[in-house]
N, CA, C and O atoms as CSV, one atom per row, in Angstrom:
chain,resi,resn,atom,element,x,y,z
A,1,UNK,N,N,-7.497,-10.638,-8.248
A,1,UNK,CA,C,-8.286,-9.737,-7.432
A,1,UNK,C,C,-8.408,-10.260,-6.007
A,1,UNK,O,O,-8.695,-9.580,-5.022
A,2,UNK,N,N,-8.149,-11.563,-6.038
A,2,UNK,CA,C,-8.717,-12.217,-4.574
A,2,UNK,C,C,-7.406,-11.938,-3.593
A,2,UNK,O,O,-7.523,-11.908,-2.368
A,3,UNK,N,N,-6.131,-11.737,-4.288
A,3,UNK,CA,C,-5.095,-11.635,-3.564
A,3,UNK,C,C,-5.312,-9.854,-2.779
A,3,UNK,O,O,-5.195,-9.657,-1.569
A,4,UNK,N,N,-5.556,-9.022,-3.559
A,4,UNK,CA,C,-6.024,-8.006,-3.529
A,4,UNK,C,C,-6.118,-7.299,-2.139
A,4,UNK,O,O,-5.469,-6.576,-1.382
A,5,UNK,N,N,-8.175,-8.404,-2.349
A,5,UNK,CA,C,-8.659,-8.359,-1.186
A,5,UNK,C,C,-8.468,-8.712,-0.538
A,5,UNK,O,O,-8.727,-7.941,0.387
A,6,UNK,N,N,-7.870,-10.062,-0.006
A,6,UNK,CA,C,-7.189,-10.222,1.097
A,6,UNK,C,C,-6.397,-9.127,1.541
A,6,UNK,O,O,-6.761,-8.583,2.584
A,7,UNK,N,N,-5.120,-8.583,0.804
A,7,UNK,CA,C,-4.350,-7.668,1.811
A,7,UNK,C,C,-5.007,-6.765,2.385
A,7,UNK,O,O,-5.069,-6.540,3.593
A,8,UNK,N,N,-5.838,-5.880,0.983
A,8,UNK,CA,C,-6.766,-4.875,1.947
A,8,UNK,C,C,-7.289,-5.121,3.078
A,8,UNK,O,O,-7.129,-4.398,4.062
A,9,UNK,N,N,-8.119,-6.394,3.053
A,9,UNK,CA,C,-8.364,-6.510,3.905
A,9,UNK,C,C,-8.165,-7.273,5.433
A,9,UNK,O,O,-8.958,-7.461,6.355
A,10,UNK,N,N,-6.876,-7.583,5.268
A,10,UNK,CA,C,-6.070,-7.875,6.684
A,10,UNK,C,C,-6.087,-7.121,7.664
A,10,UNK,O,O,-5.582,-6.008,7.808
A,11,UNK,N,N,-6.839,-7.907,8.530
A,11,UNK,CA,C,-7.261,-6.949,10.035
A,11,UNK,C,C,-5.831,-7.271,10.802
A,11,UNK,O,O,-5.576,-8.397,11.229
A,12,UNK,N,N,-4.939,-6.161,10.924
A,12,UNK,CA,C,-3.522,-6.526,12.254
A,12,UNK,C,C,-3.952,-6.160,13.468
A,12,UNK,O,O,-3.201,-5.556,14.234
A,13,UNK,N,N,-4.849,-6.388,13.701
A,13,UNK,CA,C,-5.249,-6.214,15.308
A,13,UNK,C,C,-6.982,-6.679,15.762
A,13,UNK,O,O,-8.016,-6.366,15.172
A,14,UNK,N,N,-6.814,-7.517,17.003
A,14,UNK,CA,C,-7.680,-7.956,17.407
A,14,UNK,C,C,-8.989,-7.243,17.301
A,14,UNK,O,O,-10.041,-7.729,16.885
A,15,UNK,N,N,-8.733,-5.696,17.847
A,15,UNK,CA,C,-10.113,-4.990,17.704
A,15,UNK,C,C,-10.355,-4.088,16.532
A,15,UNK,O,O,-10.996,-3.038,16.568
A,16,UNK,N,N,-9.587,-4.784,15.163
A,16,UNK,CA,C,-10.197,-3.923,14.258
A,16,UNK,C,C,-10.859,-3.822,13.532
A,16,UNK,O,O,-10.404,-4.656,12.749
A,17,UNK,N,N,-11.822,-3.369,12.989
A,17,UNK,CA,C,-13.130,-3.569,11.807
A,17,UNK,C,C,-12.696,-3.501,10.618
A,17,UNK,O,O,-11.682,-2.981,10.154
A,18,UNK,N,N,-14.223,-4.527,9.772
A,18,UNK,CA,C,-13.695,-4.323,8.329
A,18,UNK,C,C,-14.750,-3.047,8.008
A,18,UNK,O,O,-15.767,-2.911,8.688
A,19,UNK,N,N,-14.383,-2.044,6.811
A,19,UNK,CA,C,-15.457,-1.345,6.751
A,19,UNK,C,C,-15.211,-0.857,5.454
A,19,UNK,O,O,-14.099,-0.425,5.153
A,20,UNK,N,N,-16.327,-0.893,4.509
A,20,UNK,CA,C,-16.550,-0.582,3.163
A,20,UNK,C,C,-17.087,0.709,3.318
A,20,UNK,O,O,-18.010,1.081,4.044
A,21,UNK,N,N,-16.188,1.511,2.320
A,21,UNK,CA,C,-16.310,2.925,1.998
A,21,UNK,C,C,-16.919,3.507,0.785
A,21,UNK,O,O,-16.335,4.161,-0.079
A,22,UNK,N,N,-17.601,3.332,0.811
A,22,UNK,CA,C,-18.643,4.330,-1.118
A,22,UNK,C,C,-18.434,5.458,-0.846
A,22,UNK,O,O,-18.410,5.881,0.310
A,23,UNK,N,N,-18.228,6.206,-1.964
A,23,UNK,CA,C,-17.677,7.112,-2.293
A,23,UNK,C,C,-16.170,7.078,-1.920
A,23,UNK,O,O,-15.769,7.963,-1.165
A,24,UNK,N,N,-15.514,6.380,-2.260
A,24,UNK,CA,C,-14.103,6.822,-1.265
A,24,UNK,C,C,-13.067,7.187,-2.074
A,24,UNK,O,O,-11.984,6.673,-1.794
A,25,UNK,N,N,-13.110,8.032,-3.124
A,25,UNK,CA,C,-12.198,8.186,-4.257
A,25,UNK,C,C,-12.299,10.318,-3.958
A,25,UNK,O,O,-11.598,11.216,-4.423
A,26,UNK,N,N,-13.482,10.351,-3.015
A,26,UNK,CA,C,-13.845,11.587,-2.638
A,26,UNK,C,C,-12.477,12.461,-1.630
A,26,UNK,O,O,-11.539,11.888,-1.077
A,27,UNK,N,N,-12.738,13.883,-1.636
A,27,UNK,CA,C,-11.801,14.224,-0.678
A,27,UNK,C,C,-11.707,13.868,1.140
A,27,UNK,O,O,-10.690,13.971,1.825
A,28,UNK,N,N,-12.663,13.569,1.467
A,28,UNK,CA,C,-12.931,13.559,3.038
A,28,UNK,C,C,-13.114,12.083,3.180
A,28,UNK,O,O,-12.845,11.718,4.325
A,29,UNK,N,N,-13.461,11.181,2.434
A,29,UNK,CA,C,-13.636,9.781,2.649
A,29,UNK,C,C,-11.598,9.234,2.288
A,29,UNK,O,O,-11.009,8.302,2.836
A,30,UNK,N,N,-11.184,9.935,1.532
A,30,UNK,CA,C,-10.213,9.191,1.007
A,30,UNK,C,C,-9.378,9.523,2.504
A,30,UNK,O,O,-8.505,8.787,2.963
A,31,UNK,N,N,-9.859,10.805,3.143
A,31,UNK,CA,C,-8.643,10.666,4.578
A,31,UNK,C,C,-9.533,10.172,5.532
A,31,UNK,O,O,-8.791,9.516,6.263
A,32,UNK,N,N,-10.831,10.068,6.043
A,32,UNK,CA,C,-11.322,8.954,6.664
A,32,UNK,C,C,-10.683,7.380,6.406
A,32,UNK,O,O,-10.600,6.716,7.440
A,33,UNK,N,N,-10.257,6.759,5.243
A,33,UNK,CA,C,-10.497,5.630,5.265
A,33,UNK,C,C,-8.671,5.477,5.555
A,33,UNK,O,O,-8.335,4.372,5.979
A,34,UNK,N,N,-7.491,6.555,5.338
A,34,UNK,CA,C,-6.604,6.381,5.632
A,34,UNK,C,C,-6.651,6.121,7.164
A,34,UNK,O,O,-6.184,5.120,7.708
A,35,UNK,N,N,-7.451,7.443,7.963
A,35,UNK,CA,C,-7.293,6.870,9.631
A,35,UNK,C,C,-7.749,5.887,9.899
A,35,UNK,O,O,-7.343,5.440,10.971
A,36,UNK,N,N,-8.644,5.145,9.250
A,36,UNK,CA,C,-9.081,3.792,9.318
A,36,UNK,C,C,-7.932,2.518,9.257
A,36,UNK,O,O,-7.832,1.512,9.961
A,37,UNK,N,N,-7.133,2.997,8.133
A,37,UNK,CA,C,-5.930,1.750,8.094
A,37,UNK,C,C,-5.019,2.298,8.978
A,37,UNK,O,O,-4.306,1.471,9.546
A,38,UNK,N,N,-4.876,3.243,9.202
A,38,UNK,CA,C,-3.960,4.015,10.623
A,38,UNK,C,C,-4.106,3.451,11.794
A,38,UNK,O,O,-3.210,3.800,12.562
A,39,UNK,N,N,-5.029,2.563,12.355
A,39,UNK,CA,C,-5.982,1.738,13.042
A,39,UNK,C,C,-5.750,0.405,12.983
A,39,UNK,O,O,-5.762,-0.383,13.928
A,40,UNK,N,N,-5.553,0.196,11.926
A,40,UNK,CA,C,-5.462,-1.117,11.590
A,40,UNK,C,C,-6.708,-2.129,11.319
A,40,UNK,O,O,-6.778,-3.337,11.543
A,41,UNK,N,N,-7.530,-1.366,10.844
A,41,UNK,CA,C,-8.881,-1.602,10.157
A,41,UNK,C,C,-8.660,-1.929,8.708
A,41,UNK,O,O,-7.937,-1.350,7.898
A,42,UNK,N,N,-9.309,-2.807,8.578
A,42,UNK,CA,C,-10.008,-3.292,7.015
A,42,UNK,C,C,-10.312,-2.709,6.347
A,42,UNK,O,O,-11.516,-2.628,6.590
A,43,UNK,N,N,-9.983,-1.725,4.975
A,43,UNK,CA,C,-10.658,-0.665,4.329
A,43,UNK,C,C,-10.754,-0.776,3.020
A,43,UNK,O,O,-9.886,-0.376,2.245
A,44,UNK,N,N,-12.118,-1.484,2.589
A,44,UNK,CA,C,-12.509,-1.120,1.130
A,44,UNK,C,C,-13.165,-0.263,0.546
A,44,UNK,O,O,-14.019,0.368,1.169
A,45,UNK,N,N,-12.960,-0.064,-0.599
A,45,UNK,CA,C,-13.628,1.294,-1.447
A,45,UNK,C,C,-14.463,1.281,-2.634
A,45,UNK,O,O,-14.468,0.450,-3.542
A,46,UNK,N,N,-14.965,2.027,-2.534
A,46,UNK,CA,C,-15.805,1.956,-3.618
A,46,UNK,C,C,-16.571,3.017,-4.060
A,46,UNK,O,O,-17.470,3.484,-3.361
A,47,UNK,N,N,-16.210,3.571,-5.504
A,47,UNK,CA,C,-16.526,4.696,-5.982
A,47,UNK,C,C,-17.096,4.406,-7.291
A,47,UNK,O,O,-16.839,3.347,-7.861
A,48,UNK,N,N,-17.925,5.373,-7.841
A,48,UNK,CA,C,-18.343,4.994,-9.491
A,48,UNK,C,C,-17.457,5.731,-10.220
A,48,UNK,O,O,-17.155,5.244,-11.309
A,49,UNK,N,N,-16.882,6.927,-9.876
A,49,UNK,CA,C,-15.734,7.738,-10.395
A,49,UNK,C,C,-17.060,8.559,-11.611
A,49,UNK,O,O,-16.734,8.486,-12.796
A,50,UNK,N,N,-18.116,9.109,-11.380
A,50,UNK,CA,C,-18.672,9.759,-12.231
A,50,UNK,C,C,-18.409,11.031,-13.155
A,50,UNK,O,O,-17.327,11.547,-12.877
A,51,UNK,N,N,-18.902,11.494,-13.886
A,51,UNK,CA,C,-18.837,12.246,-14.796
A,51,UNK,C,C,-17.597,13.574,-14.472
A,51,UNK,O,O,-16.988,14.334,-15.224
A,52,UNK,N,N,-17.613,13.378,-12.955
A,52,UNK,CA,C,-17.441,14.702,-12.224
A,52,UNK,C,C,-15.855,14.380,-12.528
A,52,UNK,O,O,-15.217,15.175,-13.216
A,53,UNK,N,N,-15.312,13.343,-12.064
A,53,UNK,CA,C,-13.425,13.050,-11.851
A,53,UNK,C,C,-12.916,12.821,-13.333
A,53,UNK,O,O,-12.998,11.941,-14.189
A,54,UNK,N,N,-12.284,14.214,-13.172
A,54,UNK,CA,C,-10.797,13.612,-14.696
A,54,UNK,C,C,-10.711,12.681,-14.791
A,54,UNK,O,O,-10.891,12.144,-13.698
A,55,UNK,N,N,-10.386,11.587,-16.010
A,55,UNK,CA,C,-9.513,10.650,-16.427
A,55,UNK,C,C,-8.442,10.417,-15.497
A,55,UNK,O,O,-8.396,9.404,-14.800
A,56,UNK,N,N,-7.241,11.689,-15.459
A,56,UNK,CA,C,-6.355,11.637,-14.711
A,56,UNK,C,C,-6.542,11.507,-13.516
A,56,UNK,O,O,-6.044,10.506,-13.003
A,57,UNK,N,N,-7.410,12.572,-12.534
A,57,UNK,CA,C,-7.684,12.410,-11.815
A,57,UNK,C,C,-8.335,11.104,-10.829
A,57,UNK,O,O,-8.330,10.977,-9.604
A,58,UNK,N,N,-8.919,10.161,-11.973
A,58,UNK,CA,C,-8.969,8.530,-11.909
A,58,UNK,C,C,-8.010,7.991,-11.062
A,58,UNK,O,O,-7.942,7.559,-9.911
A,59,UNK,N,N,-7.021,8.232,-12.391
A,59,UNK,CA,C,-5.652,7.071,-12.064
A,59,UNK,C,C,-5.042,7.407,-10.661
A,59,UNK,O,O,-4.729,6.634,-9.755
A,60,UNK,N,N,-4.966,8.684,-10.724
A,60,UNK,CA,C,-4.114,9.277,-9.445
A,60,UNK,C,C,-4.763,8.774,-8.107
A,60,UNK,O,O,-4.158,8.275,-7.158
A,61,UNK,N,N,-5.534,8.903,-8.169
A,61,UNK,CA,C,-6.542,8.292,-6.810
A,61,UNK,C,C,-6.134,6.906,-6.325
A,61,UNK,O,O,-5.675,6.367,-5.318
A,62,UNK,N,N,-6.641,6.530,-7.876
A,62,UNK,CA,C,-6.683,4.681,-7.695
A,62,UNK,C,C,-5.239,4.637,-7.284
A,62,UNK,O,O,-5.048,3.823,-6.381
A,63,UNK,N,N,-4.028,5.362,-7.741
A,63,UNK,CA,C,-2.837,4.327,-7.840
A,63,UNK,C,C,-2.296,5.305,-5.927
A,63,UNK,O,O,-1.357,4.678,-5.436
A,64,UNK,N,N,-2.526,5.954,-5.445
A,64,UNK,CA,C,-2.424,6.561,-4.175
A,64,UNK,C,C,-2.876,5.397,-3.292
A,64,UNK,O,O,-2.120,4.662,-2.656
A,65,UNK,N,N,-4.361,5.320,-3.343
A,65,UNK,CA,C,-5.042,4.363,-2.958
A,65,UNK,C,C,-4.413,2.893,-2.853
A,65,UNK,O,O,-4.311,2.283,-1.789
A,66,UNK,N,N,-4.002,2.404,-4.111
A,66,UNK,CA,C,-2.813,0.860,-4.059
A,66,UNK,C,C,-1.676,1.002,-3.284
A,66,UNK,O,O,-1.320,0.144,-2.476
A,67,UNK,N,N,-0.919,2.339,-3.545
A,67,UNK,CA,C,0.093,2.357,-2.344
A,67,UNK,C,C,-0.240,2.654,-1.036
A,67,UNK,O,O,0.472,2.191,-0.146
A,68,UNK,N,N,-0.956,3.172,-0.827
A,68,UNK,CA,C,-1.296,3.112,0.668
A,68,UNK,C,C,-1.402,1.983,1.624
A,68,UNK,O,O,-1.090,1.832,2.806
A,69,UNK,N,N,-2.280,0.789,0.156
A,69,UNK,CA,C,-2.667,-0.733,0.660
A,69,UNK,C,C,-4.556,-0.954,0.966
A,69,UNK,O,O,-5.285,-1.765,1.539
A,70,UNK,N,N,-4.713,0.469,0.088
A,70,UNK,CA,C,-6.281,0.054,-0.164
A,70,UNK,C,C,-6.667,-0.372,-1.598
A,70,UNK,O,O,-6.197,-0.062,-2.692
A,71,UNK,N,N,-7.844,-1.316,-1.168
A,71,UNK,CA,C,-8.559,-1.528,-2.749
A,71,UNK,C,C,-9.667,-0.779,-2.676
A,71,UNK,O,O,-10.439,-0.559,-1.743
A,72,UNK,N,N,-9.623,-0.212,-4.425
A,72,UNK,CA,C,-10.339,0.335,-4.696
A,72,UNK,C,C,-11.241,0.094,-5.617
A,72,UNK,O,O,-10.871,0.342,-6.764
A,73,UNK,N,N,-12.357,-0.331,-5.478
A,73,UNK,CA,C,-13.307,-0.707,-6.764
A,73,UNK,C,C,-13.978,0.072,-7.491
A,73,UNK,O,O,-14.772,0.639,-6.740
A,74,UNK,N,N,-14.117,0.435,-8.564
A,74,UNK,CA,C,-14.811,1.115,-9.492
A,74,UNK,C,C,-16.456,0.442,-9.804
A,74,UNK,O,O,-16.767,-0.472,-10.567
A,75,UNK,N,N,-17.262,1.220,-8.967
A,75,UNK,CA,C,-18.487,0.672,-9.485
A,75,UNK,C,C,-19.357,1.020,-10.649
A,75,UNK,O,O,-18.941,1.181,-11.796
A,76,UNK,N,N,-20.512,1.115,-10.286
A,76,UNK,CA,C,-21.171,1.426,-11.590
A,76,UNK,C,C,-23.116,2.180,-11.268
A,76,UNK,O,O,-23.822,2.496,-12.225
């Protein structure tokens, strides 16, 4: 996991922020946090994935999310 977070969170540029995202498994956070790494900002996530998201709809997120080069944490 620690390797993880590091990549996520590799800042490539002097002026860029790290910034933790809750809810970010959502529709409008998940393209907020892309222009964020578009930037070259730090972008972690964090969603509980509640009652509301498919199973499928889970995976698909999470594994979008890994290729992009975000982590995504499943909270609780």
């Amino acid at each position: 996991m620690g390797k993880m977070v590091n990549s996520s969170a590799n800042i490539r540029s002097k002026t860029g922020y790290s910034v933790l995202v809750t809810g970010a498994a959502g529709f409008v956070r998940t393209h907020i946090s892309a222009i964020l790494k578009r930037h070259d900002d730090c972008v972690l996530g964090l969603d509980n994935f509640n009652n509301y998201y498919d199973p499928t709809l889970e995976g698909l997120v999470k594994f979008c999310w890994k290729k992009v080069g975000f982590l995504l944490w499943k909270g609780t």
